[in-house]
N, C-alpha and C positions, 0 to 999 in steps of 0.2 A: 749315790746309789749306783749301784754294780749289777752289770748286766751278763751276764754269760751263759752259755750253751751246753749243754748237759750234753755230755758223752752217749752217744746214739738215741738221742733223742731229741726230737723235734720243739720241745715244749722250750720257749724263755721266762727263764725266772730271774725273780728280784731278789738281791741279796742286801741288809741293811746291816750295818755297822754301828752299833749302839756303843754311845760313851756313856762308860762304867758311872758316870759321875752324877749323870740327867734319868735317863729311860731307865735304866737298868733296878735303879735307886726308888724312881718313882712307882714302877711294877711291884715292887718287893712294897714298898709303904701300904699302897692301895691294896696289896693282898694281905697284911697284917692287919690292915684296917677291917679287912673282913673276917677277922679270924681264923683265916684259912692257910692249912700245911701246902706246901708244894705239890704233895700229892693229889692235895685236893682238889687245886688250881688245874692241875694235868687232868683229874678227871675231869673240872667242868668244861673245861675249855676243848676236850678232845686231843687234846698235844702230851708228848712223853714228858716224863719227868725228867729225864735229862734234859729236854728243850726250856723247858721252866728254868733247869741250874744253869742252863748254860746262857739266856737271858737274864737270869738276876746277877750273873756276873760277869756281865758284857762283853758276849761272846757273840760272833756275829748269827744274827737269826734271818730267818726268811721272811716276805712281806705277810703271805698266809699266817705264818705264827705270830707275829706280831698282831694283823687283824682280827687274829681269833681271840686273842687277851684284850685289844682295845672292845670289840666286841662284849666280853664279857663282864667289863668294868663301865660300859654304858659310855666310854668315851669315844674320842678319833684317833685313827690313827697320827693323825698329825700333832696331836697331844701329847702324845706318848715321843715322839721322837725330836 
């Protein structure tokens, strides 16, 4: 997990690193398994649609977007990763 400092800002955030192979894989299942589009997934969850494309093909995402999907799939984060 990757730590860094936002350019004039004070906030630190968490950056995770998702292998294409595990999380990225298993987001995309669990959202097929609900019948649901990308778009859909972005709307329930509150994240853009490109956050969705760019987790279903292991791109790196933020802790917040990752818990907002484990959130909505009733899991943990540590499940998912």
């Amino acid at each position: 997990m990757a730590v860094f400092l936002r350019h004039r800002q004070l906030k630190i955030s968490r950056i995770i690193l998702i292998p294409l192979t595990e999380t990225s894989m298993l987001i995309k299942k669990l959202r097929k398994q609900k019948h649901l589009s990308q778009e859909q997934l972005a709307e329930q969850t509150k994240l853009s649609l490109r956050t969705i494309q760019r987790v279903e093909s292991g791109h790196r995402v933020g802790f917040a977007s990752l818990r907002a999907i484990a959130r909505f799939f009733d899991k943990n984060v540590d499940e998912l990763e």
